[in-house]
Each structure stands twice: as C-alpha cells, then as structure tokens.
FIROPA-302030 format. One line per field, with one value per atom (N, C-alpha, C): residue in one letter; z, x, y. Coordinates in steps of 0.05 Angstrom, whole numbers, plus 5000, padded with zeros to 4 digits. Example, Ala and Ser with C-alpha at 12.3 -4.5 7.8 and 13.67 -1.06 7.14 Angstrom:
aa (A | A | A | S | S | S)
pz (5156 | 5156 | 5156 | 5142 | 5143 | 5157)
px (5264 | 5246 | 5264 | 5257 | 5273 | 5258)
py (4886 | 4910 | 4934 | 4955 | 4979 | 5001)
// end
This chain:
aa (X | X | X | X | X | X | X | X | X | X | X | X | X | X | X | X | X | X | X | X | X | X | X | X | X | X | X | X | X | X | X | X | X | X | X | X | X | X | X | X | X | X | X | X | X | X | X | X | X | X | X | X | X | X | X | X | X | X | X | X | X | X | X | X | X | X | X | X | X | X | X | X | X | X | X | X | X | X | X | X | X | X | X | X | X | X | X | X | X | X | X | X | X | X | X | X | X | X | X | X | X | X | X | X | X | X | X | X | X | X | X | X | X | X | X | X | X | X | X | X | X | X | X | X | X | X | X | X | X | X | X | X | X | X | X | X | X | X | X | X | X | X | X | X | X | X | X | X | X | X | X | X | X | X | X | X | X | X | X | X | X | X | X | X | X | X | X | X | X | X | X | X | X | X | X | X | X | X | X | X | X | X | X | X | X | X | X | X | X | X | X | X | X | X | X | X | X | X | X | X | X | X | X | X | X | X | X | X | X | X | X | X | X | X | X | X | X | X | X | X | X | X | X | X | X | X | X | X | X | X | X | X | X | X | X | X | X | X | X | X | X | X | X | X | X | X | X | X | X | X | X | X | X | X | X | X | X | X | X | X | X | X | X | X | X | X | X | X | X | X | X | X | X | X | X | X | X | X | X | X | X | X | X | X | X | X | X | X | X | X | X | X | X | X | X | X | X | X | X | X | X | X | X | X | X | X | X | X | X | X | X | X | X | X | X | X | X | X | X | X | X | X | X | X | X | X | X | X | X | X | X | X | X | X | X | X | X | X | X | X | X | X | X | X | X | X | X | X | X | X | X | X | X | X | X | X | X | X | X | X | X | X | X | X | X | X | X | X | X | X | X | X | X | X | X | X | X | X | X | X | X | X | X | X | X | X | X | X | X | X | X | X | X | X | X | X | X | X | X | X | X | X | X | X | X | X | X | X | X | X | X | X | X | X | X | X | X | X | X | X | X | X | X | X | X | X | X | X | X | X | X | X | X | X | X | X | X | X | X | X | X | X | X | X | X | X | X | X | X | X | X | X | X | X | X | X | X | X | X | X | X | X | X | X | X | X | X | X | X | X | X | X | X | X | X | X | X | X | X | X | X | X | X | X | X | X | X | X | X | X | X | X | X | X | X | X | X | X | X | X | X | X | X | X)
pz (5000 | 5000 | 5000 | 5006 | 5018 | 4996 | 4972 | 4946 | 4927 | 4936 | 4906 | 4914 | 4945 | 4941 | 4924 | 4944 | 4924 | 4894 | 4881 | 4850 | 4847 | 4861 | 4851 | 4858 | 4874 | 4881 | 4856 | 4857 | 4834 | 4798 | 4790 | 4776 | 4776 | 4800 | 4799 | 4798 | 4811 | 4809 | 4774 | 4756 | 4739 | 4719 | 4715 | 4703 | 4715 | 4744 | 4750 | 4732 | 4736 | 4715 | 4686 | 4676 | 4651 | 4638 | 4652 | 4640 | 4660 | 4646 | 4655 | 4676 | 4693 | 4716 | 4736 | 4739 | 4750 | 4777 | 4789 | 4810 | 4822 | 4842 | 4857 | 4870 | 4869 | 4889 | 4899 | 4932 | 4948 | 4937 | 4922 | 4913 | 4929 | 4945 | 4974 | 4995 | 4984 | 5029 | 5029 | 5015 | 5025 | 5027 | 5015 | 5014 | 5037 | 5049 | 5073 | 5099 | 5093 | 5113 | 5116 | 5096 | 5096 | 5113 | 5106 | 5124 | 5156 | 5163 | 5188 | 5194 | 5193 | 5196 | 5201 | 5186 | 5180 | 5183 | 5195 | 5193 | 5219 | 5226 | 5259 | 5237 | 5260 | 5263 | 5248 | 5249 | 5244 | 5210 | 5209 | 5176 | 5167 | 5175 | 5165 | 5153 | 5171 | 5176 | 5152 | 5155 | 5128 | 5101 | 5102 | 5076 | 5070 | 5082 | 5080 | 5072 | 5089 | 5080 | 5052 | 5031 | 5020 | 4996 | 5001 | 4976 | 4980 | 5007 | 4998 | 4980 | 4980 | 4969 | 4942 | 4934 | 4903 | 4899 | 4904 | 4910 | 4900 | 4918 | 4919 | 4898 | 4879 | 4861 | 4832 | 4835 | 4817 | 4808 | 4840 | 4834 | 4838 | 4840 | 4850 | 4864 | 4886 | 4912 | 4930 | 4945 | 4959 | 4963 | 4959 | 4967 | 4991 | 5002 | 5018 | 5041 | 5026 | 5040 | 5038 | 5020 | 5022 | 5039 | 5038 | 5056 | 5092 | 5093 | 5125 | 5121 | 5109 | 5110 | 5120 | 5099 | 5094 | 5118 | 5137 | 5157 | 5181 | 5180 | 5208 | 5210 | 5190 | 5185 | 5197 | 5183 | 5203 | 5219 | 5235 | 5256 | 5278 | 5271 | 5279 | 5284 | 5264 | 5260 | 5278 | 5276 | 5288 | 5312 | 5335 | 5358 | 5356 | 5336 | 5329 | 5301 | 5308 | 5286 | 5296 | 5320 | 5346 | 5337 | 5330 | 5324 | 5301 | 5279 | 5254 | 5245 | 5227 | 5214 | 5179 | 5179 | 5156 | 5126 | 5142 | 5131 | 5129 | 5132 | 5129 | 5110 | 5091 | 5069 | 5078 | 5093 | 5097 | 5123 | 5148 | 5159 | 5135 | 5126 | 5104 | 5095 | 5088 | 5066 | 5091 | 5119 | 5137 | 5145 | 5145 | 5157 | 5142 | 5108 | 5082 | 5093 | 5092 | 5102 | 5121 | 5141 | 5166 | 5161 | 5146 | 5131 | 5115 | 5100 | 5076 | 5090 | 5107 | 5121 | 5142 | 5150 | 5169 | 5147 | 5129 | 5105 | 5092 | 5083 | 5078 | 5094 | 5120 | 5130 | 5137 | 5147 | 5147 | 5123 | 5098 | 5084 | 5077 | 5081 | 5082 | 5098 | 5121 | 5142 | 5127 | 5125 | 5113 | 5087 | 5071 | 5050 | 5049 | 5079 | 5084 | 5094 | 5112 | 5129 | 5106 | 5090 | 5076 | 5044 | 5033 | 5008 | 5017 | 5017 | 5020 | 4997 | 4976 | 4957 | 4950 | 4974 | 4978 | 4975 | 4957 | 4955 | 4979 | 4992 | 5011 | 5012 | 4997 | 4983 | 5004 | 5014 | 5016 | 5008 | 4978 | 4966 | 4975 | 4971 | 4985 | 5005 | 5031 | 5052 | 5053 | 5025 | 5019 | 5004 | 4990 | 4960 | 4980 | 4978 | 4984 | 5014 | 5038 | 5057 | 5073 | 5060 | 5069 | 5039 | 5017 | 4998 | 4988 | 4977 | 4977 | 4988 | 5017 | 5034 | 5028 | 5024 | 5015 | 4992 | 4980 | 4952 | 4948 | 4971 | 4982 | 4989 | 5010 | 5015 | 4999 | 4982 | 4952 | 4940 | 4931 | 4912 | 4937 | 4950 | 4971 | 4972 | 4976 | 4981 | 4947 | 4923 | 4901 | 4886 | 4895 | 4882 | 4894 | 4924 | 4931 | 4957 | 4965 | 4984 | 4972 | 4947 | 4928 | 4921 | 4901 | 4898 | 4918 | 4945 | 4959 | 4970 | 4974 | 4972 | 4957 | 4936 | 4908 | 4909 | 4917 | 4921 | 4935 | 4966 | 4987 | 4982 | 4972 | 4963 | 4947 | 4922 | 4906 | 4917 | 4935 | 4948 | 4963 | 4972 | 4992 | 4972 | 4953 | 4930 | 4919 | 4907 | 4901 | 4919 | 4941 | 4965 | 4970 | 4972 | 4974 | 4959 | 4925 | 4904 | 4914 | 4900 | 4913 | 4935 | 4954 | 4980 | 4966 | 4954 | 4941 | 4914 | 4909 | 4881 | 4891 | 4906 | 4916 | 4950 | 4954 | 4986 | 5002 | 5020 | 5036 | 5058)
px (5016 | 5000 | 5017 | 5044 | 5054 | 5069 | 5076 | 5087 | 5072 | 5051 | 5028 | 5022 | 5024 | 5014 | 5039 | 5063 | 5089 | 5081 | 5075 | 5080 | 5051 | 5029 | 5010 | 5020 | 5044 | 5046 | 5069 | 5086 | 5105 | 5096 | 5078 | 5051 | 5043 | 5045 | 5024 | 5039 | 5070 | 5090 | 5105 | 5092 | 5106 | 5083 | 5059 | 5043 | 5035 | 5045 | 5045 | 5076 | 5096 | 5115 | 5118 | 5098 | 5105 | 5076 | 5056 | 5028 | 5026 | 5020 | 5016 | 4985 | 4992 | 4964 | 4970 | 4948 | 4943 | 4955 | 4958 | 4964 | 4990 | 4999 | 5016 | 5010 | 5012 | 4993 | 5020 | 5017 | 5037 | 5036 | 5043 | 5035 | 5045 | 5064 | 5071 | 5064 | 5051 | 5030 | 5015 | 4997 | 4985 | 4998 | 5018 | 5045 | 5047 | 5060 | 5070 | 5053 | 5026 | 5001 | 4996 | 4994 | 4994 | 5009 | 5034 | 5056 | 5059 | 5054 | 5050 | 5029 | 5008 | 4983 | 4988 | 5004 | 5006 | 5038 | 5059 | 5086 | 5095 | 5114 | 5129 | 5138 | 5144 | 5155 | 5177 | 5197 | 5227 | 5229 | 5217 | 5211 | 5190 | 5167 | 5156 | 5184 | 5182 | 5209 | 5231 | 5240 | 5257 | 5247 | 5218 | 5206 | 5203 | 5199 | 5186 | 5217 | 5236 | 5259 | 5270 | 5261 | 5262 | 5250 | 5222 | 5205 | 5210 | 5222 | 5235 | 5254 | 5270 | 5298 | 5294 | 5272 | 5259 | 5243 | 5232 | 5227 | 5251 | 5274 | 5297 | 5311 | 5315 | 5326 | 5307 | 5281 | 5274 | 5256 | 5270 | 5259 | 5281 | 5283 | 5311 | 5309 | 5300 | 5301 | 5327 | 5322 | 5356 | 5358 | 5389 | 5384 | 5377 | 5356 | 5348 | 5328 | 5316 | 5289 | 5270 | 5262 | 5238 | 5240 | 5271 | 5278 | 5268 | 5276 | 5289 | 5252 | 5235 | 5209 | 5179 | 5187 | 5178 | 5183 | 5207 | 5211 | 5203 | 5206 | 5194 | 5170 | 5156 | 5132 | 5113 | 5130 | 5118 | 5128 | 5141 | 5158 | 5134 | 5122 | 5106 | 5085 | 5070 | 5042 | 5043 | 5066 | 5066 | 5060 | 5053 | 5025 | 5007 | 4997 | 4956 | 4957 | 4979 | 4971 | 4956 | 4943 | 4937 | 4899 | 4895 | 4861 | 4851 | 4879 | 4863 | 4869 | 4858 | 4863 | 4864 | 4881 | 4882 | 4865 | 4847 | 4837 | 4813 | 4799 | 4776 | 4796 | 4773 | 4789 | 4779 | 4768 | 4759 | 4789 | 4788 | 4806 | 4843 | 4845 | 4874 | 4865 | 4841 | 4831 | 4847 | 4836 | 4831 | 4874 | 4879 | 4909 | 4918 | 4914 | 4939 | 4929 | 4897 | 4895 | 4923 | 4912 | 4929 | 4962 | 4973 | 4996 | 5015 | 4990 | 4996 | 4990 | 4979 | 4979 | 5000 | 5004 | 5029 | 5065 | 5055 | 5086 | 5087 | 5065 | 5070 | 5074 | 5063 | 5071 | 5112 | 5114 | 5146 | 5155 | 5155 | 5157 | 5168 | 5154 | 5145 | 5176 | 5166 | 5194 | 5224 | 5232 | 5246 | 5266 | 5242 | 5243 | 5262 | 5245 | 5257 | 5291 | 5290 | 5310 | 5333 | 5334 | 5351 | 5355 | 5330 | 5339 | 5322 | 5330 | 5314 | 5301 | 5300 | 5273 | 5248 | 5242 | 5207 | 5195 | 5177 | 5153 | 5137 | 5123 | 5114 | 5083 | 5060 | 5034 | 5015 | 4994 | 4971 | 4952 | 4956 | 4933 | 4952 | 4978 | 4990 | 4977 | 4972 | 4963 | 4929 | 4906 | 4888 | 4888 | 4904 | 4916 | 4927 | 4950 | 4971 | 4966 | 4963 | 4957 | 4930 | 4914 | 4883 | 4871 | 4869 | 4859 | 4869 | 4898 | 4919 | 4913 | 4908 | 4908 | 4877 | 4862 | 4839 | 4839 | 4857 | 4855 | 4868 | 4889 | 4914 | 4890 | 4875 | 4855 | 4835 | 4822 | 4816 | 4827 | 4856 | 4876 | 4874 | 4881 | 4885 | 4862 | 4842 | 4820 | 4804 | 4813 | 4808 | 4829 | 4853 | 4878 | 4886 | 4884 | 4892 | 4874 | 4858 | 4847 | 4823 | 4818 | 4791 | 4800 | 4832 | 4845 | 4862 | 4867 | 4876 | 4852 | 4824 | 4805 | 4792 | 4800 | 4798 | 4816 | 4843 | 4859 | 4862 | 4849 | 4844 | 4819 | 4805 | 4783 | 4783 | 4797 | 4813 | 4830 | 4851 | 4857 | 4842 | 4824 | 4817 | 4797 | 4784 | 4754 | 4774 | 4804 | 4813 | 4818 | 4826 | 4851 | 4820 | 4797 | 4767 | 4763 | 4765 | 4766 | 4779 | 4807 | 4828 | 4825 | 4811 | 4799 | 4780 | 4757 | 4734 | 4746 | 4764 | 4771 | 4798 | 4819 | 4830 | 4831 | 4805 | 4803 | 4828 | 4834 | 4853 | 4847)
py (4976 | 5000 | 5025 | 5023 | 5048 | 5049 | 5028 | 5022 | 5037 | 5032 | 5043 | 5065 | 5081 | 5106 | 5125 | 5115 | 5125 | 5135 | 5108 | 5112 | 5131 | 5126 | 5160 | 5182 | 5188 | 5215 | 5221 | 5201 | 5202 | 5208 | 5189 | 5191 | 5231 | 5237 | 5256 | 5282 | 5274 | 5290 | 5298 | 5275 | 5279 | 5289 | 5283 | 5296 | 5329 | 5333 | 5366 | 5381 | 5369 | 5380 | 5383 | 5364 | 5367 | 5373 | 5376 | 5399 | 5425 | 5443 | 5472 | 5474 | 5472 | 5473 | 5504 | 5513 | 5538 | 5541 | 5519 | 5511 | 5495 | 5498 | 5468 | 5452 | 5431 | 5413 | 5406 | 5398 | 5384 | 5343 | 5346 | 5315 | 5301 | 5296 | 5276 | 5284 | 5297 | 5310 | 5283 | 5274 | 5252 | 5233 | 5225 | 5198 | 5206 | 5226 | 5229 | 5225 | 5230 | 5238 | 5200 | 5185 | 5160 | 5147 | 5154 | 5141 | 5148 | 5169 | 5181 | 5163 | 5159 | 5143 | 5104 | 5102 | 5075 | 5067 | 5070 | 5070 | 5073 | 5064 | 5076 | 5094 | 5114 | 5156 | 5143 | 5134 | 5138 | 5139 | 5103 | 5101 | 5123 | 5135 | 5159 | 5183 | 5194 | 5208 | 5214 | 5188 | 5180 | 5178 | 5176 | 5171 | 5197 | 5210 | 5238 | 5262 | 5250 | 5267 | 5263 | 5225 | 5223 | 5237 | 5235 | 5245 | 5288 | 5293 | 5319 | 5322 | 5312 | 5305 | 5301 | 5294 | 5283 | 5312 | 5325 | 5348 | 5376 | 5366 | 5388 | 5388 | 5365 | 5353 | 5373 | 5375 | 5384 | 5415 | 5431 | 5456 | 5471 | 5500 | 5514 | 5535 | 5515 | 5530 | 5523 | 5529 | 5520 | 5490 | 5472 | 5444 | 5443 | 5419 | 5406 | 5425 | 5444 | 5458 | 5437 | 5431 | 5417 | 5383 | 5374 | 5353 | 5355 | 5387 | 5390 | 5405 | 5417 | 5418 | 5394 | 5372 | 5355 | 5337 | 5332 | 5316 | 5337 | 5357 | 5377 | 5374 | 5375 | 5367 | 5349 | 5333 | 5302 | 5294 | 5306 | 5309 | 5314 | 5346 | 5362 | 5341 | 5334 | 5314 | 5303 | 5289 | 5249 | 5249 | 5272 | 5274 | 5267 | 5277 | 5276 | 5251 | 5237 | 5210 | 5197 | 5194 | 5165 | 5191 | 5201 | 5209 | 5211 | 5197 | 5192 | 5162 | 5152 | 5123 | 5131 | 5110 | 5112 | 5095 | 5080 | 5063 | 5088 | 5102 | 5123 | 5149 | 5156 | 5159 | 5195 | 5200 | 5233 | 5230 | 5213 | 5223 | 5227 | 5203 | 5213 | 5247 | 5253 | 5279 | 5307 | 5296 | 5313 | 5314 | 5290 | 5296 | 5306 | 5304 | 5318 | 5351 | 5361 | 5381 | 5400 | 5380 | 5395 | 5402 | 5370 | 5374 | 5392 | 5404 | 5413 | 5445 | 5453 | 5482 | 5480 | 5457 | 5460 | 5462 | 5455 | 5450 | 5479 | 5491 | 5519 | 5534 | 5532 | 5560 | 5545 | 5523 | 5522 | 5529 | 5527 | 5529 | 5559 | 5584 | 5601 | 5612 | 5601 | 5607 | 5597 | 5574 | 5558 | 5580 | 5591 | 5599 | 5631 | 5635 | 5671 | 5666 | 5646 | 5640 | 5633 | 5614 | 5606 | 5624 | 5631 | 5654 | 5673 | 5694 | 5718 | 5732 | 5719 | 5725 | 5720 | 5716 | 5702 | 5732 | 5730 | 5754 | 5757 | 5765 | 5764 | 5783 | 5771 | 5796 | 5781 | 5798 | 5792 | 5768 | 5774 | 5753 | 5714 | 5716 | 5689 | 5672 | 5694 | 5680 | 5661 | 5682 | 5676 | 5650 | 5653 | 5627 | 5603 | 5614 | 5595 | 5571 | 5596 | 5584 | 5574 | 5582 | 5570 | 5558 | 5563 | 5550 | 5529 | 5530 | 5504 | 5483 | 5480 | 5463 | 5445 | 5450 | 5445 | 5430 | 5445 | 5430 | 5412 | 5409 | 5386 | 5366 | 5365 | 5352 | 5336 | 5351 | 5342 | 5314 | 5332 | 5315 | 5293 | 5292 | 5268 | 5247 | 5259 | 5243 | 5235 | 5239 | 5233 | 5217 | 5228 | 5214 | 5183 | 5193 | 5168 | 5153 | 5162 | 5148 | 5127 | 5134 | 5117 | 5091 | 5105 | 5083 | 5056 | 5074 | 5049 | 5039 | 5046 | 5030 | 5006 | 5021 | 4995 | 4971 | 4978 | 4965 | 4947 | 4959 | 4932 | 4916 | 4930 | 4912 | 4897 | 4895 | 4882 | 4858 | 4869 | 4842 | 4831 | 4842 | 4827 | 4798 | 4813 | 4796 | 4774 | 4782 | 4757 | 4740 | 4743 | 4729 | 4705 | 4717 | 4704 | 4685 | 4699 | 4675 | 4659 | 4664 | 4645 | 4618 | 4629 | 4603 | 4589 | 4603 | 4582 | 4569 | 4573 | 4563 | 4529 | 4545 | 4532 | 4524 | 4512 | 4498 | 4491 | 4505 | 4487 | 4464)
// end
C-alpha cells in the first residue's frame, strides 16, 4: 500500500511538471500523511525526507528545503497521528489538510531563512495558505484514498476467490 501510494504521488509528480496547471499541488502531502498514519515515526520520517529530496532535486530552491520541511513536518504531525486512521478515506483527506497548512507555513519560514527572495503579498496568505490546503485535501481524498480503497478491496475479492477456488 505504501508502494502504490508512492507511484501516485510520483505519477502525479510527473504529470504536474510536465502539463501547465494553474496551481501546485503538494503531491507527497498525502504519501507522507499516509505514512504518518500507518508507519512507525522513524521510517515515516525518512520517507518523508526522502520524497523531499525528490522534490529538491527538481525545483531551485535551495538544496534540501523541502527535505528538512517535509521531515519537520511530520515530525510536527506524528502527535495527532493516534486520532486519525488511515483506513477512512475523509480522515487521510483531513490529515493531508492539516499537513499541507502546516508545510506551507514552514515552508514560508524555511524559505525567508535560507533565500531571501520570497515575495511576501497579501493575496498568498488567501491562496497559498488556506485555499491550497483544501485542495491538498481534495487531491488526497480523490487521488489516493479511492484508489487504495479499490485496492484493498481488490485484494481482499481475490485472496476470497482464491479460497473458494482453491480449498485448503
């Protein structure tokens, strides 16, 4: 499960780079929100510093912001992991939420601290930091919480066949 969300965010990472969308989506907020949910902290952690690093690799912002972002992050979370599940596809919707407003505003910080050419307008905080997040939510709960539904259900309808077909 934590294989196949990978390849949708990756999937989703590569169709945001290479078509023109109005928008950014945090495409490993939910990979990450997943793993927080379903993972001991440490391997979260590391996954998360990972898929920054994949991240850092392909924008040009300073190296390893979105690494040392992306693990503070879920650093931050990994308190309030024990009040959501990951198996309920609104709580995943609700943690990328929280995620993805807790990663911008570090972000934000991150950004001033290490290059000092962050714009800094009004309309940002409307956009960026309360609407984004929503839409992080969205993408989360359409991109990938449907599909790892299908998925366990899927295994689960064959693993079923499987018994009635071959009796043990």
């Amino acid at each position: 499960m934590i294989l196949l969300g990978f390849l949708l965010a990756l999937f989703a990472l590569l169709l945001q780079t290479s078509m023109c969308f109005p928008f950014v989506l945090l495409v490993f907020a939910p990979w990450i929100s997943l793993l927080l949910l379903s993972t001991p902290l440490s391997q979260a952690l590391f996954l998360a510093s990972f898929a920054g690093a994949i991240l850092d690799l392909l924008c040009d912002d300073p190296m390893g912001v979105h690494a040392l972002n992306y693990t503070l992050s879920a650093l931050f979370l990994s308190q309030f992991h024990r009040y959501f599940s990951y198996e309920h596809p609104l709580h995943l919707s609700l943690f990328t939420l929280f995620f993805s407003f807790v990663s911008t505003l570090l972000q934000l910080f991150l950004l001033f601290l290490f290059d000092r050419r962050v714009p800094f307008a009004g309309e940002w905080v409307l956009g960026d930091l309360f609407v984004m997040p929503i839409v992080d939510a969205l993408y989360a709960l359409l991109w990938f919480a449907f599909p790892l539904i299908a998925y366990k259900k899927g295994v689960k309808y064959w693993s079923q066949m499987k018994n009635r077909i071959y009796p043990t």
